[in-house]
LOFIMI-21292 format. One record per residue: residue number from 1; residue in one letter; x, y, z negated of N, C-alpha, C, CB in turn. Coordinates in steps of 0.02 Angstrom, whole numbers, always signed. Each point is the difference from the previous one (the first is absolute). Glycine has a CB too. Layout:
NODE  mimar  seza      nX      nY      nZ     caX     caY     caZ      cX      cY      cZ     cbX     cbY     cbZ
NODE    NUM     A       X       Y       Z       X       Y       Z       X       Y       Z       X       Y       Z
...
//
This chain:
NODE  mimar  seza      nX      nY      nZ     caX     caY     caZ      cX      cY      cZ     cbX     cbY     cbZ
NODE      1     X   +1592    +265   -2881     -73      -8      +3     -20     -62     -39      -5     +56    +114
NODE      2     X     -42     -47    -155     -27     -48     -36     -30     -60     +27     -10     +86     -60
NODE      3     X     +11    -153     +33     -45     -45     +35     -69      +1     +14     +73     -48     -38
NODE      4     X    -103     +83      +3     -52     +20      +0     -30     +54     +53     +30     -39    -107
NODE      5     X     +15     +84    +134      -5     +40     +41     +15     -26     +57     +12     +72     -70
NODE      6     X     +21    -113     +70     +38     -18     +64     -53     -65     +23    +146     +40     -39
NODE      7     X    -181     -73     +11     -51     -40      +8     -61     +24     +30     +49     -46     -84
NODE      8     X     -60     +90     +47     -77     +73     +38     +40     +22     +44     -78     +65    -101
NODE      9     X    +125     -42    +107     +32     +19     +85     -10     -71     +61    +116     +88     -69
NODE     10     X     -98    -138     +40     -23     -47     +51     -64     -21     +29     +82     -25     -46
NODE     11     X    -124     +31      +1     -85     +11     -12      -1     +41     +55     -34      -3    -132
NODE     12     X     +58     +77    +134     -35     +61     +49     +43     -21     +52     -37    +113     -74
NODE     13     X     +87    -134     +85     +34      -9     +75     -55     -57     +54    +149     +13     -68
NODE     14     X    -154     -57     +10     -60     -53     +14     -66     +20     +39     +40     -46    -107
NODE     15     X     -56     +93     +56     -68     +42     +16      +3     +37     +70     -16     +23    -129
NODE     16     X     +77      -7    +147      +6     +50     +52     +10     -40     +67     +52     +91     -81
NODE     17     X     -17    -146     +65      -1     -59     +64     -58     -22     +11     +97     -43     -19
NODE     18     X    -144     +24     -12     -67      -5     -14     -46     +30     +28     +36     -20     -78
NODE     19     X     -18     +96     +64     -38     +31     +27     +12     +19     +73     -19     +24    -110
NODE     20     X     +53     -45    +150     +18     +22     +77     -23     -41     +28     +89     +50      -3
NODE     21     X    -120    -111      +7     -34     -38     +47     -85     +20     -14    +108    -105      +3
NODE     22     X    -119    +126     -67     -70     +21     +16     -21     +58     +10     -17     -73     -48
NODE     23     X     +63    +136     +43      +0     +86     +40      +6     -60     +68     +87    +143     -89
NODE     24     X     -35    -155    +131     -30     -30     +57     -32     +21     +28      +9     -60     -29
NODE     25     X     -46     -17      +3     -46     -29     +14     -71     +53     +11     +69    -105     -61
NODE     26     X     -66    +131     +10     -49     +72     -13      -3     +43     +84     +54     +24    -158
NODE     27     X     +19      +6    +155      -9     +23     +65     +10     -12     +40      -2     +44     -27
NODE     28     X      -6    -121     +49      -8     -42     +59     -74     +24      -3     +94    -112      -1
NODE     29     X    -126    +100     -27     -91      -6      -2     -11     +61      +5     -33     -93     -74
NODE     30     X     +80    +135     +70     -25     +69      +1     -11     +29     +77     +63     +17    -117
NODE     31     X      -5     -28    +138     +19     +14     +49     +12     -36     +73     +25     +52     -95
NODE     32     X     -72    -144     +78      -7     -30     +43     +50     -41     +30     -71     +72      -2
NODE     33     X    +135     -81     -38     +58     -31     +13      -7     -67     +11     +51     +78     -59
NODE     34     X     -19    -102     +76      +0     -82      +0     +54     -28     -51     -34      -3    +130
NODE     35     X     +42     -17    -192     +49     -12     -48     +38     -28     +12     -47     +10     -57
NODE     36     X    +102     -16     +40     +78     -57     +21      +5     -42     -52     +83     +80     +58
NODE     37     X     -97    -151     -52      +7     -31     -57     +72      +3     -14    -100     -68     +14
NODE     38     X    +166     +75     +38     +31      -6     -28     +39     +40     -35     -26     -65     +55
NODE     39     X      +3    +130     -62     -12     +66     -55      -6     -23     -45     -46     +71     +47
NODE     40     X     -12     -77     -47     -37     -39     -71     +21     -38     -32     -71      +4     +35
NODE     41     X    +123     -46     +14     +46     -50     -50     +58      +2     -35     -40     -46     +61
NODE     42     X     +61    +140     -49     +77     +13      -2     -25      +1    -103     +67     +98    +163
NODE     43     X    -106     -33    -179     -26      +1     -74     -27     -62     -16     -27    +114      +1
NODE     44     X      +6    -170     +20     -37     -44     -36     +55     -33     -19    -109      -6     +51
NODE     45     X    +167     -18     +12     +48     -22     -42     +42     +14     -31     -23     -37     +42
NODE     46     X     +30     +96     -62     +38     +46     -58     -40     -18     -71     +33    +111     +90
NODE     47     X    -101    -112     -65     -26      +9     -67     +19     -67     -39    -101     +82     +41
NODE     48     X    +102    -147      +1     +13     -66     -38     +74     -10      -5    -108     -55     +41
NODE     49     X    +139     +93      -7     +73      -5     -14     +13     +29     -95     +31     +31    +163
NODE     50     X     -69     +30    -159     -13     +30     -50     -23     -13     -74      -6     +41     +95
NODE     51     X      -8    -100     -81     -60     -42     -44     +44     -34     -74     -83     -45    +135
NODE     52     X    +146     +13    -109     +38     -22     -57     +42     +55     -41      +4    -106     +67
NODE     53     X     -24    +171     -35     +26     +66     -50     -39     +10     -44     +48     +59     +74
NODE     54     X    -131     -70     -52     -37     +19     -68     -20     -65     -37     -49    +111     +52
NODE     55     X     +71    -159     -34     -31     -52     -55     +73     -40     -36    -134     -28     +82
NODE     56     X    +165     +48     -46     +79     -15     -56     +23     +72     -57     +66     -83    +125
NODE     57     X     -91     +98    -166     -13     +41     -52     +84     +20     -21    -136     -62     -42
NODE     58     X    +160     +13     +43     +76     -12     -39     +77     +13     +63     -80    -118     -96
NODE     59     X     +44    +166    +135     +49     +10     +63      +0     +71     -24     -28     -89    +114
NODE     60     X    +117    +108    -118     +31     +46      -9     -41     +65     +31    +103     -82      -7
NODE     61     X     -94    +144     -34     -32     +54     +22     +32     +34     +65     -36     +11    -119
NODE     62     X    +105      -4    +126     +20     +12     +44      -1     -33     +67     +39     +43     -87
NODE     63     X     -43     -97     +50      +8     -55     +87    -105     -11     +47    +148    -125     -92
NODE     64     X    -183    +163     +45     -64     -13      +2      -9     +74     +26     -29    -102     -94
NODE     65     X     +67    +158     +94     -23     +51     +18     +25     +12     +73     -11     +35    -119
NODE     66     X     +90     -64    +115     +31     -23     +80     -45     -11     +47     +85     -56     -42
NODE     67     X     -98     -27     +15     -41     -32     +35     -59      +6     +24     +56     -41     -43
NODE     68     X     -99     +73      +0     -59     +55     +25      +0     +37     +46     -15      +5     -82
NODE     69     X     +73     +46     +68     +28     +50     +38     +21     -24     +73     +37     +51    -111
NODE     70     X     -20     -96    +116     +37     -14     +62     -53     -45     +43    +128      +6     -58
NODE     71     X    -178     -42     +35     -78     -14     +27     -53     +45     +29     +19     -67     -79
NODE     72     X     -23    +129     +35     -29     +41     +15     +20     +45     +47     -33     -27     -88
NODE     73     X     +93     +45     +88     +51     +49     +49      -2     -46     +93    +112     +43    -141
NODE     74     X    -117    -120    +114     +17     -36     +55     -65     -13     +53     +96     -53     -81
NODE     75     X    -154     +62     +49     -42      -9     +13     -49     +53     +30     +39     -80     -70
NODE     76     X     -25    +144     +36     -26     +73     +46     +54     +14     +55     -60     +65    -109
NODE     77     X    +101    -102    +104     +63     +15     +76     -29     -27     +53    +114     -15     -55
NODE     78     X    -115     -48     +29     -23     -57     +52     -51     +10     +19     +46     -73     -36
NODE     79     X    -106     +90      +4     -63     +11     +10     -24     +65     +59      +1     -54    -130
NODE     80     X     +32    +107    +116     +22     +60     +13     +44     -12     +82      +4     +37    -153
NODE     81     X     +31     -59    +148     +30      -9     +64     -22     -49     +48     +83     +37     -57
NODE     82     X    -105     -84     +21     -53     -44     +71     -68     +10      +7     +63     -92     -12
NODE     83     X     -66    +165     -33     -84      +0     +33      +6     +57     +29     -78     -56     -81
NODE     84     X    +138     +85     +86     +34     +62     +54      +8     -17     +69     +67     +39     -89
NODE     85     X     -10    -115     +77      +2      -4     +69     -35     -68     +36    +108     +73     -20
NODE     86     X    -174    -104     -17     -28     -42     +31     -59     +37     +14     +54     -97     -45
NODE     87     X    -102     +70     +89     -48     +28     +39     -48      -8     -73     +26     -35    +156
NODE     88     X     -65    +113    -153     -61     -10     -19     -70      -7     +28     +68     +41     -57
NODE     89     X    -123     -77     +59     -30     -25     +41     -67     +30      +0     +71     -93      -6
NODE     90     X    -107    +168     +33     -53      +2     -23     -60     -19     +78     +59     +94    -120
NODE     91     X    -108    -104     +76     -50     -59     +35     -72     +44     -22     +80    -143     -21
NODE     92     X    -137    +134     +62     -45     +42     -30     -38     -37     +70     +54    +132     -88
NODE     93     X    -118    -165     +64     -53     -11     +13     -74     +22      -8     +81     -58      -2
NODE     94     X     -97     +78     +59     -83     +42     +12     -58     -48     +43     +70    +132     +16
NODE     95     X    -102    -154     -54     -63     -41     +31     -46     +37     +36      +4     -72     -87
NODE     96     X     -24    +131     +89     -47     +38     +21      +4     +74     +48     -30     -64    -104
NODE     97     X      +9     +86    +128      -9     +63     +11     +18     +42     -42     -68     -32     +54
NODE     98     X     +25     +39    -147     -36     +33     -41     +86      -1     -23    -162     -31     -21
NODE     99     X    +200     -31     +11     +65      +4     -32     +44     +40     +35     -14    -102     -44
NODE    100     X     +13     +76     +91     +51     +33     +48     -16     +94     +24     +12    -149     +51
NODE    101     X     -56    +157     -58     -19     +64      -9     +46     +51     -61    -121     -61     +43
NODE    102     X    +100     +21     -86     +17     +39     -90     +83     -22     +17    -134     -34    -120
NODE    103     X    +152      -1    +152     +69      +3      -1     +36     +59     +41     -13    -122     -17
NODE    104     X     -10    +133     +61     +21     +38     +41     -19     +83     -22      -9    -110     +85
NODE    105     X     -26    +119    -100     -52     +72     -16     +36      -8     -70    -147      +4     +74
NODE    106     X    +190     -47    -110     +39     +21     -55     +92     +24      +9    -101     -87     -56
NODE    107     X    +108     +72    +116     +71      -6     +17     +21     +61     +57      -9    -141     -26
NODE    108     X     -15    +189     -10     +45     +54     +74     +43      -6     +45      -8     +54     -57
NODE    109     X     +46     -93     +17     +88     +14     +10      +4     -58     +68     +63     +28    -159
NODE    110     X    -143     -57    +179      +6     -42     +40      +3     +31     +90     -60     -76    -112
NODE    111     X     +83     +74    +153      +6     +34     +57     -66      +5     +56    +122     -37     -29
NODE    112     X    -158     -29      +2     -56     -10     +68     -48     -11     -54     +56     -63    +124
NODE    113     X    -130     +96    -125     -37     -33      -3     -13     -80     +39     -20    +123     -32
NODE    114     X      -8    -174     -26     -30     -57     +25     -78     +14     +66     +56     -55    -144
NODE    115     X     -36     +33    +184     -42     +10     +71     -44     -58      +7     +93     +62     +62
NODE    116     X    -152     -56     -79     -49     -78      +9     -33     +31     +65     -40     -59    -142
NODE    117     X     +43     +81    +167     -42     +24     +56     +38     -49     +68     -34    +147     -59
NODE    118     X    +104    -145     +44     +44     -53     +72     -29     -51      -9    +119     +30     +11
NODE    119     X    -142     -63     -78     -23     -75      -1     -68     -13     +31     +65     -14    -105
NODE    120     X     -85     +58    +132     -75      -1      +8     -67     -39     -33     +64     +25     +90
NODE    121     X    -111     -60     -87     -44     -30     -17     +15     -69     -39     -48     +67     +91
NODE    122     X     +74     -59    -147      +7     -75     -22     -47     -29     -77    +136     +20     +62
NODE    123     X    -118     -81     -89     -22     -22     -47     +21     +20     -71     -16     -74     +83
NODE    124     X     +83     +44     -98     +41     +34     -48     +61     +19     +21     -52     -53     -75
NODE    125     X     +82     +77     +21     +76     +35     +11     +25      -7     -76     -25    +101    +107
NODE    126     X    +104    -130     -55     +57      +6     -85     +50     +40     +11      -5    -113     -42
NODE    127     X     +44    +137      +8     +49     +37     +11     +42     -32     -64     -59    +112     +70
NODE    128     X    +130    -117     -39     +66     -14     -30     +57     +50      -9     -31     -98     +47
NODE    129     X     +57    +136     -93     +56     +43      -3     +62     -60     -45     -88    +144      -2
NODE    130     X    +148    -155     +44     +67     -39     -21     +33     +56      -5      +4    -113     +56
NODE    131     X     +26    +110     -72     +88     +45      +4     +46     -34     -77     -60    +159     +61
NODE    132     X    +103    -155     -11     +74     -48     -58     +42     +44      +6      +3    -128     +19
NODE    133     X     +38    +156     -95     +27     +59      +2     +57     -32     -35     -97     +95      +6
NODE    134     X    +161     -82     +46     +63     -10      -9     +46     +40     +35     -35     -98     -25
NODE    135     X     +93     +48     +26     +46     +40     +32      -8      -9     +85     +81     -13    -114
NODE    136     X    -128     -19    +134     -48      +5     +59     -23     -13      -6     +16      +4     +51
NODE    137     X     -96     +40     -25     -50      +0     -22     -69      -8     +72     +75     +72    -119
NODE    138     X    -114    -116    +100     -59      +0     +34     -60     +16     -22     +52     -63     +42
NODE    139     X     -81    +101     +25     -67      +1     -32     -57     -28     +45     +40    +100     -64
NODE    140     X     -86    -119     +60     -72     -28     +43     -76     +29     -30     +71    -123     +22
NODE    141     X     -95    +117     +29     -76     +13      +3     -49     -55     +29     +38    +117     +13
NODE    142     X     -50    -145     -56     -51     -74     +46     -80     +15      -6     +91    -113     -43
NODE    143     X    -137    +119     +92     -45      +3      -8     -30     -45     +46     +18     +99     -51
NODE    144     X     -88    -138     +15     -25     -75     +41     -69     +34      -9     +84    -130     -33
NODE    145     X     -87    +128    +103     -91      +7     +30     -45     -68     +12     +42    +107     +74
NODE    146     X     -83    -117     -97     -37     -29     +11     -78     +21     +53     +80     -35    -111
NODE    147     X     -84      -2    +156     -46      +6     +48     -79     -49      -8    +121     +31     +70
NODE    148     X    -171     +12     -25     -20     -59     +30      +1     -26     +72     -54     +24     -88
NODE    149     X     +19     -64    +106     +36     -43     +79      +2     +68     +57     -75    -152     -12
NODE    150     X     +41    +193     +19     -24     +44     +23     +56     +55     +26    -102     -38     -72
NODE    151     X     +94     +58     -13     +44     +59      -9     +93     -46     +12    -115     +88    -111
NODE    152     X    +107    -136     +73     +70     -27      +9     +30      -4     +70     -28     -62     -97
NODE    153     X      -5     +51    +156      -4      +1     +63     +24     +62     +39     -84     -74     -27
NODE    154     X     +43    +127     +11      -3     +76     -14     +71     +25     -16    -121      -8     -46
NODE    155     X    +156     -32      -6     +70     +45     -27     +51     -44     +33     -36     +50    -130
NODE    156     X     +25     -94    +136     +47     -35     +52     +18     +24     +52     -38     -74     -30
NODE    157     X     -15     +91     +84      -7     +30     +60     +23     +54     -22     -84     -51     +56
NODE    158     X     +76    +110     -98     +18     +64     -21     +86      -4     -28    -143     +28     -35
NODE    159     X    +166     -83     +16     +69     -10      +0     +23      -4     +59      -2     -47     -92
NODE    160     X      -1      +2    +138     +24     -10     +58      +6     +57     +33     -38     -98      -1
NODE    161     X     -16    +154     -10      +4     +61     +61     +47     +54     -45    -141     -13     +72
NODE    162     X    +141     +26    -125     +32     +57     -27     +85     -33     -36    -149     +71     -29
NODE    163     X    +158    -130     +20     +52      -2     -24     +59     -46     +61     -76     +15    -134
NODE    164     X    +127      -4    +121     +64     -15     +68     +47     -49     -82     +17    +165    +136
NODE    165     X      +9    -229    -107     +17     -40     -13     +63     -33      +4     -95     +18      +9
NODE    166     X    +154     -54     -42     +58     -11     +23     -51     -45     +13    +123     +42     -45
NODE    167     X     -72     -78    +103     -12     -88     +37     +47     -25      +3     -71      +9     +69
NODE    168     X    +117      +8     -87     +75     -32      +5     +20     +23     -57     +33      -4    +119
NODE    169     X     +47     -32    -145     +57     +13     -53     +14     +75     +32     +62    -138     -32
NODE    170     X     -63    +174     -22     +50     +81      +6     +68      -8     +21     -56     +50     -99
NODE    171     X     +88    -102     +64     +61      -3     +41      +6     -76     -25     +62    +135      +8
NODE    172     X     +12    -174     +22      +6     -42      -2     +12     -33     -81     +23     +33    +129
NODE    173     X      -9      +8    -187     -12     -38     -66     -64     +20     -22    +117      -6     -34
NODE    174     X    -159     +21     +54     -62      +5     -32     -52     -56      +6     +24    +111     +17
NODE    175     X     -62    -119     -72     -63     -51     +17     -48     +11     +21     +24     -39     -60
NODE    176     X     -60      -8    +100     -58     +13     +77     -55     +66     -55     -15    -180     +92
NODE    177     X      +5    +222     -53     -50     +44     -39     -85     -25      +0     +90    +102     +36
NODE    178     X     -97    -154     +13     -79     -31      -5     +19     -65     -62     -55     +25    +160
NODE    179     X      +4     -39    -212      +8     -65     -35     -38     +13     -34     +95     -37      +6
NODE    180     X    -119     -43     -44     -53     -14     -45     +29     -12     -65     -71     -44     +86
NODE    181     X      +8     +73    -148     +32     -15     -36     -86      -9     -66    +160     +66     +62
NODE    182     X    -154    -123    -104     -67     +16     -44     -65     +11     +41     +76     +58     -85
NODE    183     X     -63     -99    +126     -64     +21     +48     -36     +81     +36     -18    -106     -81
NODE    184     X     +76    +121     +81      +4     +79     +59     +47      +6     +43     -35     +66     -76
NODE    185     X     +21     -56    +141     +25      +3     +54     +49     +70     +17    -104     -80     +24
NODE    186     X    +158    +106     -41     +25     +47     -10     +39     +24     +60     -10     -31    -113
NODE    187     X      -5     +92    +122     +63     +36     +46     +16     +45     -31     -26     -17     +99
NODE    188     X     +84     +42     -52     +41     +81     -52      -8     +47     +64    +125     -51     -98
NODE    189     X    -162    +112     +55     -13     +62     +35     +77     +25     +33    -113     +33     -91
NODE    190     X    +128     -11    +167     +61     +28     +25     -10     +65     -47     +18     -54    +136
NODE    191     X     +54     +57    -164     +22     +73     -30     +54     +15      +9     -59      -3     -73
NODE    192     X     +79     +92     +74     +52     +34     +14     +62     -17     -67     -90     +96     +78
NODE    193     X     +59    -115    -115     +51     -13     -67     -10     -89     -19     -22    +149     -63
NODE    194     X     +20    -188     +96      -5     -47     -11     +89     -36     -19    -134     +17     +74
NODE    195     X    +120     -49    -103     -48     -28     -57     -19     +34     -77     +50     -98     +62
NODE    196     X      -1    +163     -78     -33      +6     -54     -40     +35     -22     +64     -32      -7
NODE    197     X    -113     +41     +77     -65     +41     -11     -57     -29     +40     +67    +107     -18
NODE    198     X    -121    -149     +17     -11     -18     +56     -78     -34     -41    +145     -14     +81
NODE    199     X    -179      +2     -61     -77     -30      +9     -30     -85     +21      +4    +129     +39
NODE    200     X      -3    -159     -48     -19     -72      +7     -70      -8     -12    +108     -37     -36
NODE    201     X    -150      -6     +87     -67      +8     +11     -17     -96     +11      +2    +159     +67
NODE    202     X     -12    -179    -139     -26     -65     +25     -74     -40      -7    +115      +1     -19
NODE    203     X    -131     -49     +62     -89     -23     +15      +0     -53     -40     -31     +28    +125
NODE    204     X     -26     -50    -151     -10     -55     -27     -79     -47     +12     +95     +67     -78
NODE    205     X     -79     -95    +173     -70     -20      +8     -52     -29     -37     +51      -3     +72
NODE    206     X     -30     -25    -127     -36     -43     -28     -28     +45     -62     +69    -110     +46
NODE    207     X     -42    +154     -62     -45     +31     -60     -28     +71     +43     +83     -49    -126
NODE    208     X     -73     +62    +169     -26     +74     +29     +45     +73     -20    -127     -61     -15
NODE    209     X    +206     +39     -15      +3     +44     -50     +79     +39     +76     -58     -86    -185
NODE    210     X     +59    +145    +165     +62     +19     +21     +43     +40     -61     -55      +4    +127
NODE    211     X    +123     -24    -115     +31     +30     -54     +58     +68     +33     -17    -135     -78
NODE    212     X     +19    +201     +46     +42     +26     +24     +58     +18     -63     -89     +34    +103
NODE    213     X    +134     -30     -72     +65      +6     -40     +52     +62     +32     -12    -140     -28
NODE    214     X     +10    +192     -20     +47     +58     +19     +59     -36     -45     -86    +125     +20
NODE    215     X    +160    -140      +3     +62     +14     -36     +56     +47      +3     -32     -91      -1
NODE    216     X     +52    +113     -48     +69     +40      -6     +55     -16     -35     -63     +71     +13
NODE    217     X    +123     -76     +35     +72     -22     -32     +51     +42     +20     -26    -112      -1
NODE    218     X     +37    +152     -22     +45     +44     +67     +73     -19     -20     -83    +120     +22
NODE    219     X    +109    -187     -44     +34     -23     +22     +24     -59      -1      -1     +84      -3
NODE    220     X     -59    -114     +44     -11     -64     +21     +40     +19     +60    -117     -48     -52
NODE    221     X    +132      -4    +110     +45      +2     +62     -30     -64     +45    +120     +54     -66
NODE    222     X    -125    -119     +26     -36     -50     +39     -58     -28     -47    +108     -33     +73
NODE    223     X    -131     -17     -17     -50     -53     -31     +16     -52     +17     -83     +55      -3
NODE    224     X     +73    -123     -16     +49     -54     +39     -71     -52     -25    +177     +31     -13
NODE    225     X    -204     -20     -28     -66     -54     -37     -72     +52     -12    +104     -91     -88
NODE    226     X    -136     +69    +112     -60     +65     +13     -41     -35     -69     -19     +35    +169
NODE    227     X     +16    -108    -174     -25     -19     -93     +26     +46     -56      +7    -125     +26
NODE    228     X     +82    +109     -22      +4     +21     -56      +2     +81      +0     +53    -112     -28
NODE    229     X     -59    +157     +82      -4     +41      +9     -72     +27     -35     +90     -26     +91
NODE    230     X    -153      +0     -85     -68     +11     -10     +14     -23     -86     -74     -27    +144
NODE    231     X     +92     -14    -169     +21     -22     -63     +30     +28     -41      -4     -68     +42
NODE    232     X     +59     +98     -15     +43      +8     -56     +15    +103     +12     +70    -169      +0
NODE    233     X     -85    +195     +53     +12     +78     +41     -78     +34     -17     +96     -42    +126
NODE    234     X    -140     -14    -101     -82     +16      -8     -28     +12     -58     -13     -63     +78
NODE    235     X     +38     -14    -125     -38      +3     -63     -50     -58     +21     +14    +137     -41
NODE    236     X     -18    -165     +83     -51     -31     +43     -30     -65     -50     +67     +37    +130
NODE    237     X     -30     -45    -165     +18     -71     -54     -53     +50     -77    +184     -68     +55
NODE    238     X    -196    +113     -57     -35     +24     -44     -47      +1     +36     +64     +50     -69
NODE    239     X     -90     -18    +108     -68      +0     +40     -14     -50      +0      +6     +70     +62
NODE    240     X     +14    -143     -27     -29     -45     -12     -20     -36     -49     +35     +14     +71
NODE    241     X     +13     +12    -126     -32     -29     -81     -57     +37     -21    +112     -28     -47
NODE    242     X    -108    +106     +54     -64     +30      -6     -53     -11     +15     +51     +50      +1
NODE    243     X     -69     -80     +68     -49     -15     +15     -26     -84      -5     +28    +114     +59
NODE    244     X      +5    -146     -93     -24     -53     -29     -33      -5     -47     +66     -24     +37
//
């Protein structure tokens, strides 16, 4: 292979490392992902590894087509296999009714219609969809009602009568199921599949707001930190950036 050829071969290997952090990125935004910078960093640093192949002109054709070759090969492996087996993170925020509507009335494949009628009489409404897709996988549903003094009063009392509550640890490694967290007062709904199916219902006196949270893990086994549980199982750490 000519030097000349073998130089434009390094060019397009270039081009192709290049081009995988911004397809991405593309369908992160497409599809509502949350990006991995450290994805992003596997091609970026290929590409500068890459860098003294195309500006040293006078490097053998063969050893420039190797070397290409074995950047580019190394880099859709790597890339390819840790975005296989690291979690992908999708996140999707709805400010409104009007949003959360068009989301739902677009998604068949979803099992329940969204039910605003349980929330009864409120101010606004958000809705949160998490799910992190790996080799275990979670998913959540956060939705924060906002009241007024009235009505907030109203759903309180209407919690207390229709919903049944742990009050104690499930068993002895689990963490207390009542706790605060971000200024909401949280309990966990009793369920037959607990923990990796189960409902969390928390208050937040000071803003009027209640938040409910459906999660699914079906193979989760304990909880031992109910934070990092809401954080890192919830997504809870995006919601709260969202709504800042």
């Amino acid at each position: 292979m000519r030097k000349s050829k073998a130089y434009r071969f390094s060019l397009i290997a270039k081009g192709i490392i290049a081009s995988i952090p911004i397809l991405y990125i593309i369908i992160c935004l497409i599809c509502s992902y949350i990006p991995s910078w450290f994805l992003i960093s596997i091609p970026v640093s290929a590409i500068l590894l890459s860098l003294p192949m195309v500006l040293i002109k006078k490097l053998h054709g063969a050893i420039r087509v190797i070397l290409s070759s074995f950047l580019l090969i190394l880099t859709l492996v790597s890339f390819a296999f840790l975005g296989f087996w690291g979690p992908t993170v999708e996140f999707r925020s709805f400010d409104n009714a009007e949003e959360i509507n068009e989301y739902y009335n677009k998604n068949d494949s979803l099992n329940d219609d969204f039910d605003f009628e349980k929330f009864g009489k409120y101010e606004s409404i958000e809705s949160y969809k998490y799910r992190s897709m790996a080799i275990f996988s979670q998913e959540a549903y956060t939705t924060i009602i906002k009241y007024d003094d009235d009505n907030f009063e109203s759903k309180k009392s209407n919690i207390e009568s229709n919903h049944n509550f742990y009050s104690v640890p499930v068993d002895d490694e689990e963490a207390e199921p009542v706790f605060s967290y971000e200024g909401f007062s949280f309990r966990v709904e009793i369920s037959d599949w607990y923990p990796k199916e189960m409902n969390l219902v928390g208050i937040n006196e000071a803003t009027n707001e209640i938040a409910f949270i459906t999660f699914y893990d079906f193979d989760l086994d304990t909880i031992d930190d109910y934070e990092e549980f809401l954080d890192y199982y919830c997504g809870w750490r995006y919601v709260i950036k969202a709504r800042n």
